[in-house]
N, C-alpha and C positions, 0 to 999 in steps of 0.2 A: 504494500500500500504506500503511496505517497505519503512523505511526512506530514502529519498533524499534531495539533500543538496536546490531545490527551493520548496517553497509553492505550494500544488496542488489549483490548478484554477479550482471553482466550476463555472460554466456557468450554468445561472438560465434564463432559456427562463419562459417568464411569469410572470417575477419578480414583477409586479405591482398586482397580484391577492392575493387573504384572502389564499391561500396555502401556499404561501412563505411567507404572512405575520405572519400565524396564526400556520403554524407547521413549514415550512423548516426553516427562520432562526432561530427561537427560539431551533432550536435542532441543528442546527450550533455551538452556543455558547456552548451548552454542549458538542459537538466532537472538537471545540477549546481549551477548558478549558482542554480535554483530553490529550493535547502536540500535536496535530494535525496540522500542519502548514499550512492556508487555507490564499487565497483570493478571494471574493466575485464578481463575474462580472455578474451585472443584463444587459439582454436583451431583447429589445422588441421596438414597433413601433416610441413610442414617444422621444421626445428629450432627456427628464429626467425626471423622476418622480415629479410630484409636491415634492419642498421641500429637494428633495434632493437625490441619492440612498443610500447616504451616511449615511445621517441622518436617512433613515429607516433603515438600518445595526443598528447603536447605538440606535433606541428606540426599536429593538427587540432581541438586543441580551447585551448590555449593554455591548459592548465590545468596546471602543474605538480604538485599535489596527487593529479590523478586521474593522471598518467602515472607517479609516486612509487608509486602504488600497484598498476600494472597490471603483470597477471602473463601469460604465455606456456604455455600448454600444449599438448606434441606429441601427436597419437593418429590414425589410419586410422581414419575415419568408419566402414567397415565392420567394425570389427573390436571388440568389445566389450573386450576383455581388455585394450588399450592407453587405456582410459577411466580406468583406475584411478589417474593421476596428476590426473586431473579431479576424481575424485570425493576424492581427498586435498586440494584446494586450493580446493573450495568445502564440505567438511565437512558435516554433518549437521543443523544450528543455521538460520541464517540464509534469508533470502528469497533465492531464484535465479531470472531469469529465462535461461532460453535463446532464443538468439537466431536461425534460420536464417537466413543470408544466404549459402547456397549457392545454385548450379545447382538447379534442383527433383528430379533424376534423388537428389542426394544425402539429402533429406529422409526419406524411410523408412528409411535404413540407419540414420541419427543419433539418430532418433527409438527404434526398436526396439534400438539398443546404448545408450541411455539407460536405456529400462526392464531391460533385462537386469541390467544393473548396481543395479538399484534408484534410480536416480535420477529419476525421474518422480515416485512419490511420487502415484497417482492419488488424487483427492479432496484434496489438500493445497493449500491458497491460498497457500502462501509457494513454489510450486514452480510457476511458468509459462512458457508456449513461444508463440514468436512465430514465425509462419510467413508468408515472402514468397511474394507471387503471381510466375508461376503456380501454381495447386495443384492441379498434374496434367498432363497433359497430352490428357488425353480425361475421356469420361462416367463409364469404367470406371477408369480410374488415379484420380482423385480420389474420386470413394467410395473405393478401398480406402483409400486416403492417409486418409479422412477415419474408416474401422474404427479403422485402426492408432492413432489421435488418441484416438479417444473408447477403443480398451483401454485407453490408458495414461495419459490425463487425463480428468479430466470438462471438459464444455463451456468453466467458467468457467475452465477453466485454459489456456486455447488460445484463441489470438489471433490471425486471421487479415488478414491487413495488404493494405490496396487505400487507397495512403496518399492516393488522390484523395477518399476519403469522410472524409479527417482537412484538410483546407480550409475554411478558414472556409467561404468560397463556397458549396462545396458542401451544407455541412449549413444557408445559410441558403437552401440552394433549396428547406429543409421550414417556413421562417420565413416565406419570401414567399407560401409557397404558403397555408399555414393560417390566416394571421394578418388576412390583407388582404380583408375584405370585396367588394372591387373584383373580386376576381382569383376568390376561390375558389370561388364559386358559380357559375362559367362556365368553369371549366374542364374541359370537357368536350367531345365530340362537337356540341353544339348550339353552341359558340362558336368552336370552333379547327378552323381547314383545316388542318393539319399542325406538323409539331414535326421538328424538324432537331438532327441531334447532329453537332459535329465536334470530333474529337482529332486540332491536327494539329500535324507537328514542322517546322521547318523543316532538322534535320540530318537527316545519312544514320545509317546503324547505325557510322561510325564505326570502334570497334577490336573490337564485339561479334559481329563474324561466325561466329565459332564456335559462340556463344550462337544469337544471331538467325534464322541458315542453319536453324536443326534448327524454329526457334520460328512467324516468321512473324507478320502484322498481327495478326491472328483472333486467336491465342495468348495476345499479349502484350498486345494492350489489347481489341479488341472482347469477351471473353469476361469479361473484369474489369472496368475501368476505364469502358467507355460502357455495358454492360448494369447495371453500380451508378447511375451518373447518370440513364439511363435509366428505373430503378425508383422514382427518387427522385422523377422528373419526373412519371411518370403513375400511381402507387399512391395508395389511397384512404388515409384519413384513418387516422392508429393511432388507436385507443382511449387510447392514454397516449403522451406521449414518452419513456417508458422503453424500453431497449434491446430488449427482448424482444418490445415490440409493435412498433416498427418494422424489426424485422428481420421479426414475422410480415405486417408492411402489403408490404415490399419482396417479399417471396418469394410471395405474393400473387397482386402483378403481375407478377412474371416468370411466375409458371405458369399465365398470360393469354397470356404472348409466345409463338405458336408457333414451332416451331425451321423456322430458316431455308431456304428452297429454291434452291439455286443458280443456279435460274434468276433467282430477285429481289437476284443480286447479284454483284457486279463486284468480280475483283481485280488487282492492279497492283503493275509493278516500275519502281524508276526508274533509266532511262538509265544503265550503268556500274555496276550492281550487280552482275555476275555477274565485274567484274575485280578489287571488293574482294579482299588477300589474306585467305585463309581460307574464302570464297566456292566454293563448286562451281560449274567453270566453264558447267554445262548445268542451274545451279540455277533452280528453278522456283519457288521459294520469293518468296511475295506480301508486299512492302512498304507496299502499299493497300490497304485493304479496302474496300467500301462496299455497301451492304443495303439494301431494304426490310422493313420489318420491320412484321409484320399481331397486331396485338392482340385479342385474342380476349373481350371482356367489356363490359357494358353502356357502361360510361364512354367509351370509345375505337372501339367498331365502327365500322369507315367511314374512321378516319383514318389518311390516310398518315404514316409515321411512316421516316424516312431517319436513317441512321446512313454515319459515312464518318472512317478514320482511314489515315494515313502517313507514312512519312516523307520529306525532300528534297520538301515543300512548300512553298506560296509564302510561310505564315506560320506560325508556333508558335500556336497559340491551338487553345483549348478553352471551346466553348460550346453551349448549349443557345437553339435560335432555336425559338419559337413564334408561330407564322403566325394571327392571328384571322380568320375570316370578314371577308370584304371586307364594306360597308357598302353601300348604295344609290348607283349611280353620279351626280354631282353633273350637273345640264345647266343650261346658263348659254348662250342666247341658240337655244334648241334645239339646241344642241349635246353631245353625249354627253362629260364630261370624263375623261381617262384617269384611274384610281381608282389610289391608295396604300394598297400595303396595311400592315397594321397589323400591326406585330413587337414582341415580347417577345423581350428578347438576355438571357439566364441567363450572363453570362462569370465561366469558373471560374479561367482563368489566360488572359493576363496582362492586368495592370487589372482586378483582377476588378470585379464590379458588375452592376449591374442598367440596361438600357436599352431604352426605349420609345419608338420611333417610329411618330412619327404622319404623320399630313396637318394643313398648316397654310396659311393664307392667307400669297401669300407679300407683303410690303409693299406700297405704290404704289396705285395709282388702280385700276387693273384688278383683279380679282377672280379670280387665280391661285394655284394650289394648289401645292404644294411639302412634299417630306421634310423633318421636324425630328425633336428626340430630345429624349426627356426624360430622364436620366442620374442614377445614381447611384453614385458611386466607396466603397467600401468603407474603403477608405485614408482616407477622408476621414472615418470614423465614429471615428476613433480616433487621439491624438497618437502612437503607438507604430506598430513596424514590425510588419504582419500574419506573426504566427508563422508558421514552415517546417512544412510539414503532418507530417516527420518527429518535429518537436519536439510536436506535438501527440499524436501515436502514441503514442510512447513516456510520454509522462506521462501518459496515458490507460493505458496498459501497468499501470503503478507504479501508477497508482489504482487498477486493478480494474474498469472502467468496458467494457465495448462497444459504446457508440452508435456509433462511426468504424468497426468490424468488421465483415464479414459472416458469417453463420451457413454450419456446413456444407452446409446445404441450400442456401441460393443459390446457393454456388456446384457443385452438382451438379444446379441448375438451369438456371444459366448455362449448364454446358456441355452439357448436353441443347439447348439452344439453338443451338449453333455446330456439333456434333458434324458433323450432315451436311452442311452446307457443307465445313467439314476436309476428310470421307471423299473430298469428290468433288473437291476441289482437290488430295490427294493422289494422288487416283489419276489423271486426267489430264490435258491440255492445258496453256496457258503462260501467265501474265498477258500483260496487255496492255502495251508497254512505255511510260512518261508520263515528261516532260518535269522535269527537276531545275526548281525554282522555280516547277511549276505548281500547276493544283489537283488532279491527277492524271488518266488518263485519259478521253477524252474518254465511252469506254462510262459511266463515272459520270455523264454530263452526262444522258446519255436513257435509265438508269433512273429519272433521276425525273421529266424530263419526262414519259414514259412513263405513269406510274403514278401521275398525278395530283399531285402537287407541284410543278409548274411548274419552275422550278432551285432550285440549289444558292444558299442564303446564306450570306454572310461575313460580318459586321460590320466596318465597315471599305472594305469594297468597295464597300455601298451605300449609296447616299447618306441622311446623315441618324444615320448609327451610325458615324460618325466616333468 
């Protein structure tokens, strides 16, 4: 936001949850340290946080100034009438952002006791809402969620947060793509045998079972988090890099992606999930997901394209692997040489960077071929620590900017995308159970054998992407 002479009033529904504690304020203190002029106002059921809200401001952001001035407001999300100590403690004057960092079930109630009360303020730039994924939980729950949005704000007042598109990494996977003469004229159908997506964690769900049990892999990242990379991956050119044209280049290419067949996809639970406490002990509920996924349009017919996320795998990382068309196989004494194929690693987290491995002679007198990489560490582009994708969110928020946002339509694209996988996962049979520390079930290994991809890559695993 342009300077103003009061402090913008952050309103943090859900203030007492591990989000606010564990990313929003800790990236507060970085957009305050930035000259930012913020006051903190937690809300939610209870009278005050054990301890203090205040005193959680200064153990998470070591700001005494912004904890001096953060305020506590009581109100039932549902209930308009109890808003009214809200709407006395951010006044009439001033820039407000709201914050959701609720459960998603809570966002419409928050959202429609906002405008009740006149606090939304449709068409107003100094009055904006930030809403965490997911945003919905089917085709039909997020369009509504997304009516109820545009009654009561316009577009540019609503900010939809998939803080994986606020990573450097990620928005330079639209730097490498356009910028590189080498890269961008072949990336297509005539140059690439396939494109690999993995989000994978190496913890389990942890203390989120309450959450998680009702959510599910699909939910909580395939339908956000790899279908945004994913778009970013094989969407054509914007006409600008303004926010507008790339959110119309992404929404584009997903309504290229046809929605998925359960047949082109495997899902998975790991070992000891169902004695999480919190856990339904006969829960069916999929900790892994993995896909085929068929692209519908000139650039991409024909290529396989595999996605695969979970948790209690063997490593944390998130990356985008593009496979080039192998080359002519080399013959050295008429002998046919085993051929190397040629990968492009997109890694979004951790290390991020860019890596290229090749075929390389390997040293010595004989004439032997061997995996190497050509690397690019990001970290290394710059003497500073690469910002928290939260801290980029939010000052993107305060600017008024949505390059890192997706637009309502994607993500009512997205979930046109996933919906019938859900339906048929909901309705019946059990995941497959896989091994804590591996890559998840084996069914994952021969869908993509299967269906033309040959296996699953790692970087890391193979040699050469060390």
């Amino acid at each position: 936001m342009p300077a103003r002479a009061a402090p913008t009033d952050i309103v943090i529904f859900g203030a007492s949850g591990d989000l606010t504690r564990n990313k929003i304020l800790p990236a507060l203190r970085y957009v305050a340290a930035a000259g930012h002029r913020l006051r903190l106002i937690g809300a939610g059921r209870s009278a005050e946080l054990d301890g203090g809200w205040g005193k959680l401001v200064l153990e998470t952001t070591a700001d005494s100034e912004l904890a001096a001035s953060a305020r506590w407001v009581r109100l039932d999300y549902g209930a308009p009438e109890t808003y009214q100590p809200l709407r006395e403690e951010i006044g009439d004057d001033g820039p407000v952002v709201f914050y959701m960092a609720t459960p998603p079930l809570a966002f419409p109630h928050i959202v429609q006791s906002l405008a009740d009360l006149g606090l939304t303020r449709k068409g107003d730039h100094w009055r904006r809402i930030v809403v965490e994924k997911p945003l919905g939980s089917d085709y039909q729950t997020a369009r509504r969620l997304n009516h109820l949005l545009a009654d009561c704000f316009e577009e540019n007042q609503v900010f939809r947060i998939d803080h994986y598109l606020a990573k450097d990494t990620v928005q330079n996977v639209l730097a490498f793509r356009f910028s590189n003469s080498l890269f961008e004229p072949n990336w297509n159908r005539t140059m690439i045998h396939s494109i690999q997506i993995t989000a994978a964690e190496v913890g389990d769900i942890g203390t989120r079972a309450g959450y998680y049990d009702h959510i599910g892999a699909v939910r909580d990242m395939v339908q956000n988090h790899v279908l945004q990379v994913l778009a970013l991956t094989v969407m054509d050119a914007p006409t600008t890099f303004d926010p507008a044209d790339i959110r119309k280049a992404k929404l584009e290419a997903l309504r290229a992606v046809q929605p998925i067949e359960p047949g082109n996809a495997v899902r998975g639970q790991y070992e000891g999930y169902p004695d999480t406490p919190g856990v339904v002990k006969a829960s069916r509920r999929e900790t892994y997901a993995a896909a085929r996924l068929i692209i519908e349009n000139w650039r991409w017919e024909g290529v396989p394209i595999f996605v695969r996320t979970g948790k209690a795998l063997r490593r944390s990382v998130t990356e985008v692997v593009v496979r080039l068309r192998d080359a002519p196989h080399i013959r050295i004494g008429g002998l046919r040489q085993p051929g190397i194929p040629t990968l492009l690693v997109l890694r979004i987290q951790p290390e991020e960077g860019v890596l290229l491995r090749i075929g390389a002679k390997r040293p010595g007198t004989r004439f032997e071929m061997l995996p190497a990489g050509l690397k690019l560490e990001y970290k290394a582009l710059t003497p500073q620590p690469l910002p928290d994708a939260y801290e980029n969110v939010l000052l993107e928020v305060l600017a008024g900017g949505h390059t890192m946002f997706p637009g309502g339509r994607e993500i009512e694209r997205s979930w046109a995308i996933v919906d019938p996988l859900i339906q048929a996962w909901e309705g019946a049979g059990h995941p497959d159970v896989y091994r804590r520390g591996s890559w998840g079930p084996g069914t994952a290994d021969e869908l993509v054998t299967q269906n033309g991809g040959g296996r699953w890559i790692a970087s890391g695993d193979e040699p050469g992407t060390q």
